[in-house]
MIBA-807765 format. One record per residue (C-alpha): x, y, z; residue number from 1. Coordinates in steps of 0.25 Angstrom, whole numbers. Example, Ala and Ser with C-alpha at 12.3 -4.5 7.8 and 13.67 -1.06 7.14 Angstrom:
BEGIN
[marvex [49,-18,31],1] [marvex [55,-4,29],2] 
END
This chain:
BEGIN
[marvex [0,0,0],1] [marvex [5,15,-3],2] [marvex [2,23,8],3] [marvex [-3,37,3],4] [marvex [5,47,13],5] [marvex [-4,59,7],6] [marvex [-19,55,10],7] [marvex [-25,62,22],8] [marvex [-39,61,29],9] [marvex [-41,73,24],10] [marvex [-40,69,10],11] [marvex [-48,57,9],12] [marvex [-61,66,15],13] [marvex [-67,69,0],14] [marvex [-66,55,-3],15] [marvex [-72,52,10],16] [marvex [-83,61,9],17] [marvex [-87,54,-5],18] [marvex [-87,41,3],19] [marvex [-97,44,13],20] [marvex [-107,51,-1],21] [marvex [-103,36,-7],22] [marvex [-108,28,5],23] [marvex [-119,38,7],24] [marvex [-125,33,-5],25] [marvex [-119,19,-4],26] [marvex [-125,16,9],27] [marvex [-140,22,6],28] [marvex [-141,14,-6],29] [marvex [-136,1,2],30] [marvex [-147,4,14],31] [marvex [-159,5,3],32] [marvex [-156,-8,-6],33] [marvex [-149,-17,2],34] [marvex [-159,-30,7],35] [marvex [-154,-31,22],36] [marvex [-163,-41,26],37] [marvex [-153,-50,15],38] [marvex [-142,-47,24],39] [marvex [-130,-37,27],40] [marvex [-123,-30,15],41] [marvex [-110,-37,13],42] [marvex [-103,-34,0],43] [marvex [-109,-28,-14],44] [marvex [-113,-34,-25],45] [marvex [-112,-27,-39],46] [marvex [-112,-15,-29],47] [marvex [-126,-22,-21],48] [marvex [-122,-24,-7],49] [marvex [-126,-39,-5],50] [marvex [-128,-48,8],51] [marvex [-122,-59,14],52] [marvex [-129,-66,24],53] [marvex [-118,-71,35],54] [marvex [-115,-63,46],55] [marvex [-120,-50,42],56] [marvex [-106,-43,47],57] [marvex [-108,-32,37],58] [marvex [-121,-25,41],59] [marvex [-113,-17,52],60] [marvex [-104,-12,40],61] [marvex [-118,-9,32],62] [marvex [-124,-1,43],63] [marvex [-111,5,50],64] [marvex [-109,11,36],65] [marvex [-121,19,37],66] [marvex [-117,24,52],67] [marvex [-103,29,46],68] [marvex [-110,35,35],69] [marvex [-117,45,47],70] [marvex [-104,46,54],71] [marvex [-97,51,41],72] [marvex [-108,60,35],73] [marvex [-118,64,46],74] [marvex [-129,57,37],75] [marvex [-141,52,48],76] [marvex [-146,44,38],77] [marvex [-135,35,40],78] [marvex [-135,35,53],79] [marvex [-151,31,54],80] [marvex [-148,20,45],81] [marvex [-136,15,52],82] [marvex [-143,14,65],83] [marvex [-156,9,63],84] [marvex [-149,-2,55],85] [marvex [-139,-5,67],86] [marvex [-149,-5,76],87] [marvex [-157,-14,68],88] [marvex [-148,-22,61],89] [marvex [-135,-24,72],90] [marvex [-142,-27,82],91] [marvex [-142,-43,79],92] [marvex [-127,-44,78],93] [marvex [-123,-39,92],94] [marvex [-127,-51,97],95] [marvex [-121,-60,84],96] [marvex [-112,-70,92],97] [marvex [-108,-76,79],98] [marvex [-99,-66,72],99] [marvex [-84,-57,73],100] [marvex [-90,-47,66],101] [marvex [-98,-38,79],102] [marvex [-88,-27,76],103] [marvex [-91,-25,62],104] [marvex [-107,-24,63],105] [marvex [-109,-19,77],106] [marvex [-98,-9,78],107] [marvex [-100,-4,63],108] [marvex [-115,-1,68],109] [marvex [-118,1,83],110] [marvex [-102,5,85],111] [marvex [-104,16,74],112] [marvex [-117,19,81],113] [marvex [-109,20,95],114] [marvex [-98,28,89],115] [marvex [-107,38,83],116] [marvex [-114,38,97],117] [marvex [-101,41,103],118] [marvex [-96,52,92],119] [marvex [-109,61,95],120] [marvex [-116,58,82],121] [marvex [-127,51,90],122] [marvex [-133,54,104],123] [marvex [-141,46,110],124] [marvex [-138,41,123],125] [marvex [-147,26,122],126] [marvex [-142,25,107],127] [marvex [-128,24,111],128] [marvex [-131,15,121],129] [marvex [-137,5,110],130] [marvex [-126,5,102],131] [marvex [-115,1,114],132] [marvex [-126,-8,117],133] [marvex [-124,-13,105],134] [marvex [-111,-14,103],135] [marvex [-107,-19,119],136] [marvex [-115,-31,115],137] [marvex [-107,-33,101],138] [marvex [-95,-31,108],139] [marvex [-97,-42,120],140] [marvex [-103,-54,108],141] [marvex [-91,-52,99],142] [marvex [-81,-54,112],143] [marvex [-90,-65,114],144] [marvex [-84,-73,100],145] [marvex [-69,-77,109],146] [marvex [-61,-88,103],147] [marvex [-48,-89,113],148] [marvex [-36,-91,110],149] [marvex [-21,-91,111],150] [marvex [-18,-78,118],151] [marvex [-31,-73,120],152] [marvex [-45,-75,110],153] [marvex [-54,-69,98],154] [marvex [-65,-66,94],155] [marvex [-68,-78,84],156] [marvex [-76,-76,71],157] [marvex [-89,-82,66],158] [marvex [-80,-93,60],159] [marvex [-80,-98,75],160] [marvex [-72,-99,85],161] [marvex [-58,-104,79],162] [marvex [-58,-90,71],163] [marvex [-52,-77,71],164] [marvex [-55,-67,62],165] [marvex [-48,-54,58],166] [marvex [-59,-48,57],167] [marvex [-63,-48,70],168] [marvex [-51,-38,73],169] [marvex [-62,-26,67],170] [marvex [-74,-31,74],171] [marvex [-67,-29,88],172] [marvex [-71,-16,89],173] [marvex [-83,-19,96],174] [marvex [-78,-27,105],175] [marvex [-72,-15,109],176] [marvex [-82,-6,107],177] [marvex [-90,-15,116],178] [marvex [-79,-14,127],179] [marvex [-78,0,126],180] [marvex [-93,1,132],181] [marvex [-90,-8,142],182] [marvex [-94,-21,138],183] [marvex [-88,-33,141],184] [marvex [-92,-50,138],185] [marvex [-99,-57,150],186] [marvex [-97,-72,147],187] [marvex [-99,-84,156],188] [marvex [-100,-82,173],189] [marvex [-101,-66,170],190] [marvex [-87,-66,163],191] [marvex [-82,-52,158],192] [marvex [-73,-51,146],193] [marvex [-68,-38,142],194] [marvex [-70,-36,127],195] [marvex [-58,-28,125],196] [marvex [-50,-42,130],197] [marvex [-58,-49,120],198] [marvex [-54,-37,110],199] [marvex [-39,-36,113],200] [marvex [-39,-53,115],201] [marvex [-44,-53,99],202] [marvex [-36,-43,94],203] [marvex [-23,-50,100],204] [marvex [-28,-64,95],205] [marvex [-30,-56,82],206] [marvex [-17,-49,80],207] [marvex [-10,-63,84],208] [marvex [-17,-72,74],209] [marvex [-22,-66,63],210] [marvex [-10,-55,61],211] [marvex [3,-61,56],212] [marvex [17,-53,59],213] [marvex [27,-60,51],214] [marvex [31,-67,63],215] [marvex [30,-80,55],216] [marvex [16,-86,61],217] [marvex [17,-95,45],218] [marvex [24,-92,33],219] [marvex [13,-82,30],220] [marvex [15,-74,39],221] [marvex [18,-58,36],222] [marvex [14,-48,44],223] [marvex [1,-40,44],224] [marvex [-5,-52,37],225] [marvex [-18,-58,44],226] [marvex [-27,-70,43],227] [marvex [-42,-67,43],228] [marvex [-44,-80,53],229] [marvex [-36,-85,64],230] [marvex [-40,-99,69],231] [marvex [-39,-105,83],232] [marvex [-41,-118,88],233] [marvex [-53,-115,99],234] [marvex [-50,-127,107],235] [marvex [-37,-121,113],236] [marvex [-36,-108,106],237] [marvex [-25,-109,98],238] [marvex [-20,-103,86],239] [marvex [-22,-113,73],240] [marvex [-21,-105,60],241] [marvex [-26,-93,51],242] [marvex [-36,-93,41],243] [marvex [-45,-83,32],244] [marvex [-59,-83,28],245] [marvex [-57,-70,18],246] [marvex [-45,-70,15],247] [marvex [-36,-79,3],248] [marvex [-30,-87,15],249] [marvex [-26,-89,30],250] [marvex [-12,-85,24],251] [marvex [-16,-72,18],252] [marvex [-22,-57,24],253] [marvex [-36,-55,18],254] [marvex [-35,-43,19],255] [marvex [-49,-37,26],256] [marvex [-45,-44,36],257] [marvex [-32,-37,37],258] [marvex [-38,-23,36],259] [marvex [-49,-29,48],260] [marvex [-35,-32,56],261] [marvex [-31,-17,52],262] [marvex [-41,-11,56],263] [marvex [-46,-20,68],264] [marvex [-32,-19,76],265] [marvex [-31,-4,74],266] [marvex [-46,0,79],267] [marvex [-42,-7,90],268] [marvex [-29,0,93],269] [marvex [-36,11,94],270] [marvex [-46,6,103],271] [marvex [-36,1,113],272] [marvex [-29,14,113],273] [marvex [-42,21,117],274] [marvex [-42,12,131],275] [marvex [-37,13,144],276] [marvex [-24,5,146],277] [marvex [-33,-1,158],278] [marvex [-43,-7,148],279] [marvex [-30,-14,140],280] [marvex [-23,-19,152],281] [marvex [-32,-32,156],282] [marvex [-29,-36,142],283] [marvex [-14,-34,140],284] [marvex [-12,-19,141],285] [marvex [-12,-9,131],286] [marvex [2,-12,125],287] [marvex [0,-28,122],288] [marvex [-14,-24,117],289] [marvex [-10,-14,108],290] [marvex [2,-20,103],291] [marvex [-4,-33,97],292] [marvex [-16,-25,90],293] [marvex [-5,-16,84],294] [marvex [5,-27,79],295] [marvex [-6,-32,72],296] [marvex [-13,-17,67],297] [marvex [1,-14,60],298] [marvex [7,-27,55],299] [marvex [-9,-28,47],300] [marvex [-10,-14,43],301] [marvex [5,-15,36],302] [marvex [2,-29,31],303] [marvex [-10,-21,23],304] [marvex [-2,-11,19],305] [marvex [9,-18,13],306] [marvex [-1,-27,5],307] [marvex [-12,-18,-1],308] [marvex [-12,-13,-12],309] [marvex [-5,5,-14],310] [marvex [-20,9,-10],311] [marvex [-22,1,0],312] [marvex [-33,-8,-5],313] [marvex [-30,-21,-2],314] [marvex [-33,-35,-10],315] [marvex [-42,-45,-2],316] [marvex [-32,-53,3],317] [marvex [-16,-50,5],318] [marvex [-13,-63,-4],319] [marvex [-25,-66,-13],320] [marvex [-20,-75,-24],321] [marvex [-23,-67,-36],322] [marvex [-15,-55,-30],323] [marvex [-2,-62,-37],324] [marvex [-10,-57,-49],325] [marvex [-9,-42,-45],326] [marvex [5,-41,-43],327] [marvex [12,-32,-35],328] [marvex [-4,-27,-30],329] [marvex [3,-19,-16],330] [marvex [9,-10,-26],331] [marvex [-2,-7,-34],332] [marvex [-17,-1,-34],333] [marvex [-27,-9,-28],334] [marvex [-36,-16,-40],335] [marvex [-49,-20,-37],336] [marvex [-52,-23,-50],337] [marvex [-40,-34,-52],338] [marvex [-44,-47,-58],339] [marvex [-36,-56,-46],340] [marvex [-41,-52,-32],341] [marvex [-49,-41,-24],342] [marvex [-46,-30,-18],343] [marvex [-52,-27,-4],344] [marvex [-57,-13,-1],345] [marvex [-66,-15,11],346] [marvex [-51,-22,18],347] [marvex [-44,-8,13],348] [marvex [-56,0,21],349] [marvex [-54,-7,35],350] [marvex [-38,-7,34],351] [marvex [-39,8,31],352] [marvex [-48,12,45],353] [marvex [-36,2,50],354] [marvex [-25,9,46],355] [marvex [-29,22,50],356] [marvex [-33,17,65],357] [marvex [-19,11,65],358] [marvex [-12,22,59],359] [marvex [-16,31,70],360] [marvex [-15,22,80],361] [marvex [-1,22,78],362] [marvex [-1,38,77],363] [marvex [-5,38,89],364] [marvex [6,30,95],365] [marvex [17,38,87],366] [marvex [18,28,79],367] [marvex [20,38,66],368] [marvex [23,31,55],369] [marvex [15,19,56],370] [marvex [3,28,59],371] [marvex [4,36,49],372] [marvex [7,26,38],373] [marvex [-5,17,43],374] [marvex [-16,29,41],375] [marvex [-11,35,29],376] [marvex [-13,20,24],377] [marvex [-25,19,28],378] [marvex [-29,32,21],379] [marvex [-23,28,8],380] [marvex [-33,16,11],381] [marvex [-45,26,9],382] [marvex [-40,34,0],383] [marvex [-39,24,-10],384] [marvex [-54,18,-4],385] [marvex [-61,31,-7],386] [marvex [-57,31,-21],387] [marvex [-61,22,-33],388] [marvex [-62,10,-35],389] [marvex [-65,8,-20],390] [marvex [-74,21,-16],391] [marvex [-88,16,-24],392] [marvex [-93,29,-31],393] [marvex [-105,21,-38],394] [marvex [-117,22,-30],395] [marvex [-123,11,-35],396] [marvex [-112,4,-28],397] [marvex [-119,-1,-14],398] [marvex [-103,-1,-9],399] [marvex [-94,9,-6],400] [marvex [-79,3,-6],401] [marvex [-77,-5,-17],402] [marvex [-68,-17,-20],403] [marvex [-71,-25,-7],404] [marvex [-71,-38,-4],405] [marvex [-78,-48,5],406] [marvex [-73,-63,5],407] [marvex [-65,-65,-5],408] [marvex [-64,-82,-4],409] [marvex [-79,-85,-4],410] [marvex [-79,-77,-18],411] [marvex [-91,-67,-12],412] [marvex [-87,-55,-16],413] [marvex [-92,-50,-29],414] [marvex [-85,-50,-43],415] [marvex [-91,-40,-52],416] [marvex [-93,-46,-67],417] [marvex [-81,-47,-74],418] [marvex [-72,-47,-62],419] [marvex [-64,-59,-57],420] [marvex [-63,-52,-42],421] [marvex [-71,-44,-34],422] [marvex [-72,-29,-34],423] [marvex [-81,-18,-36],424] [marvex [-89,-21,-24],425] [marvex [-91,-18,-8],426] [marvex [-93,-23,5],427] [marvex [-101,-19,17],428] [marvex [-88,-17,26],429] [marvex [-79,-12,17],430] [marvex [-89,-1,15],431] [marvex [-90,2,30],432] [marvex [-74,0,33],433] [marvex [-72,13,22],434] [marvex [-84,20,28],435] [marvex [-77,18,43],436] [marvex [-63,22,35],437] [marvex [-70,35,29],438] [marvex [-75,38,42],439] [marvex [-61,36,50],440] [marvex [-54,45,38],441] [marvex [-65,55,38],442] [marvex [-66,58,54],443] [marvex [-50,59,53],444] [marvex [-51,69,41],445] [marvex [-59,76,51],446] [marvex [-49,76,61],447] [marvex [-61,70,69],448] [marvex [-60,57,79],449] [marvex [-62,43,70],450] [marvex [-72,32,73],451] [marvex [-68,23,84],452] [marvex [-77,12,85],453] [marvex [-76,13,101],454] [marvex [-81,27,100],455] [marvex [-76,40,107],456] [marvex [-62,36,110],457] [marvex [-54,41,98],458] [marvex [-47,56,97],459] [marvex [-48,65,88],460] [marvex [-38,64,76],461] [marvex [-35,64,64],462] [marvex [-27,57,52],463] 
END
C-alpha cells in the first residue's frame, strides 16, 4: 500500500458530504422496497438487496445505517425510522443465545441509540434507560458463549463450542459496553463474572491464537497474518489447530477478518485507556493487558498494509490462488474488475476505522511515527472509498460501497453477466463500516469528539 502523506480530514469532507446525499437516497429506497418479512438484507443482487435467511446478523448494520445517517445529517427522519425499527426489530436478539454476533446487531442499534442519548441528541430520561436495558442484557448473554482454555477462554462462535472466531474480536464491544453500565453475569450459586475479565480473557486468547508473529508457530507463519477459526479440543481446553470458513484456507489471511482484527483490538485499546487502572488490576493490570492487544493491533495492521494493493483496497484473501495471475498486484491499483479474484471493499471500510483508532492511540502514547503512519493509511483507505469504482453514484443501485464480498467459498456472491468474478455489488456491513468510517473522519474534520461506542469518555480531538 502507498500511504498518501498529503490527505487530511479536512479534505475528504466534500466527498463525505456526497456520501451522506448518496446514502440519503440509497437508504430511502431500500426502506420502501425491500420485503423484511423475507428476512434481513444481506448482499445485492444486480443492485437489489437480497435475504438470506441464517442468523440475520446483518439487520443491525440495515438499521444502524439509518441512525448514523441522523448523526451525520440531522435528518429526523432517519432517526424515527431507525428507532422504531430497533425497537421492533432487535429486541428478539438480545436474548439469542445461539450466536457471536450480539455486538454487530445490538451495538449498531441500541448502542448507537445510547450513544446519541449520551451526545445530547436525545433526552429523555426513561429512553435511555431502555437502551442500556437493552444493551446490559446483550452484554451479560454474549459473555455467557465461554469455551475455556489454555490460558484463559472465548467467547466460542455459533460453530459451537471448539471455535473461535476473529470476528468475535469487533462484537466485544458490548461486552464492554454492558460492563461500563455496571453489568456483570450471574451463573450458578449466585456466581458474579465481570465481563470486562470475559473481554480482556478473549482478546488474549485472541491475539495468541488467531494472530501469527513470525515466531514459527508452522511453516506458515509471518507475521500479522491471521486464521478466521481457532479450534480447541473442549475436553481439556487445548489448542488443536487453525481453520477458515471465509477465507482460501486455514494457512491464508481472509482478509475481512484481518480488517475485524484491526479494528477490533484498537477499539478496545481505547476503551481500556478510558478506565481506571483499579478496574484492569484483577485482570492482569494495565500494562500485560495493553500490551498483548497492542502486539497484535500492530503486527495485523502492518500485515495489511504490506499486502494491499497502492490504494488500500485489498483482494478477498491475502493468497487467493488466481492472484498469481495478477502479478506484482501490491504494487498496482486495486482492479475490481480483474478476471481471476475479487477485491473486498467492505474489508478496506473496517481496517480504515482500524487504523485511525490505532493511529492515535499511538499518538497518544508518543508514539510519532507509528501513529502517524497508521491514520494517514487509514485516510488514504477512504479516500480511495469515496471515489469511483467504489463510491456507487447510481441511484438505482440499492448499495453504496461497491466491490464487496461476502463468502467467497460457497460461491454466494454475485457474478454479473459476463464476468468470471464477483464485483459491482454491495453488502449490508460494508455499507454500514463506510457509514461508521465517514462519521469518524467527518467529527474529526470538525475538530469535534469521534463515536465511542462506550459513550462520553472520549476528548475532544482531531486528525
Amino acid at each position: 500500500m502507498r500511504i498518501n502523506e498529503l490527505v487530511t480530514a479536512q479534505s475528504l469532507v466534500p466527498g463525505i458530504h456526497r456520501l451522506w446525499e448518496l446514502s440519503a437516497a440509497k437508504l430511502q429506497a431500500l426502506e420502501r422496497h425491500f420485503e423484511y418479512r423475507c428476512g434481513a438484507p444481506v448482499f445485492t443482487v444486480d443492485g437489489r438487496y437480497s435475504p438470506q435467511k441464517w442468523t440475520q446478523w446483518t439487520r443491525g448494520f440495515d438499521i444502524g445505517s439509518r441512525l448514523l445517517q441522523f448523526d451525520a445529517t440531522g435528518e429526523c427522519s432517519f432517526l424515527h425510522s431507525g428507532r422504531a425499527a430497533t425497537l421492533h426489530d432487535i429486541p428478539t436478539y438480545l436474548t439469542h443465545t445461539g450466536v457471536h454476533d450480539h455486538g454487530f446487531n445490538v451495538m449498531s442499534t441500541y448502542g448507537n441509540l445510547l450513544r446519541l442519548c449520551e451526545e445530547g441528541k436525545l433526552d429523555n430520561e426513561w429512553e435511555r434507560s431502555c437502551y442500556e436495558l437493552a444493551v446490559r442484557c446483550s452484554g451479560a448473554v454474549q459473555a455467557m458463549r465461554w469455551t475455556p482454555c489454555e490460558g484463559g477462554g472465548f467467547i466460542y462462535s455459533f460453530n459451537g463450542r471448539h471455535s473461535l472466531f476473529i470476528d468475535t474480536m469487533r462484537t466485544l464491544r458490548v461486552l464492554a459496553a454492558a460492563h461500563s453500565l455496571g453489568q456483570v453475569l450471574m451463573s450458578e450459586a449466585d456466581e458474579c463474572i465481570s465481563l470486562l475479565g470475559r473481554l480482556i480473557a478473549h482478546a488474549h486468547c485472541t491475539a495468541r491464537y488467531a494472530v501469527f508473529y513470525g515466531e514459527g508457530r508452522d511453516i506458515y507463519d509471518i507475521p500479522g497474518r491471521v486464521a478466521h477459526e481457532s479450534i480447541f479440543n473442549t475436553k481439556n481446553g487445548s489448542y488443536r489447530c487453525c481453520g477458515s470458513q471465509q477465507g482460501y484456507s486455514p494457512f491464508t489471511t481472509w482478509m475481512r477478518g484481518l480488517a475485524w482484527a484491526i479494528c477490533g483490538f484498537a477499539e478496545q485499546l481505547e476503551y481500556l485507556s478510558a478506565l481506571d487502572d483499579e478496574e484492569l488490576t484483577p485482570h492482569g493490570g494495565r500494562p500485560a493487558v495493553e500490551a498483548a492487544m497492542t502486539r497484535a493491533a500492530r503486527v495485523t495492521s502492518d500485515y495489511y498494509l504490506a499486502t494491499t494493493p497502492l490504494d488500500g483496497i485489498p483482494y478477498w484473501d491475502s493468497a487467493a490462488p488466481g492472484l498469481v495471475h495478477l502479478g506484482e498486484y501490491t504494487a498496482k491499483q486495486s482492479d475490481p474488475f480483474n478476471g481471476y479474484e475479487p477485491v473486498d471493499s467492505s474489508a478496506a471500510a473496517v481496517a480504515a476505522q482500524g487504523l485511525l483508532r490505532l493511529g492515535r492511540y499511538c499518538l497518544q502514547r508518543k508514539h510519532v511515527e507509528q501513529g502517524a503512519k497508521y491514520q494517514q493509511a487509514g485516510l488514504t483507505v477512504l479516500s480511495a472509498l469515496l471515489d469511483e469504482p467504489y463510491i456507487s453514484l447510481d441511484l438505482d443501485h440499492q448499495g453504496l460501497l461497491l466491490h464487496s464480498v461476502y463468502h467467497r467459498p460457497n460461491g454466494w456472491d454475485c457474478i454479473p453477466v459476463g464476468k468470471s468474478i464477483p464485483c459491482n455489488e454491495s453488502s449490508m456491513w460494508g455499507d454500514y463500516h463506510l457509514r461508521e468510517l465517514a462519521l469518524y473522519v467527518l467529527r474529526s474534520a470538525l475538530a469535534q469528539p469521534c463515536p465511542a461506542f462506550y459513550t462520553g469518555t472520549m476528548k475532544e480531538h482531531s486528525l
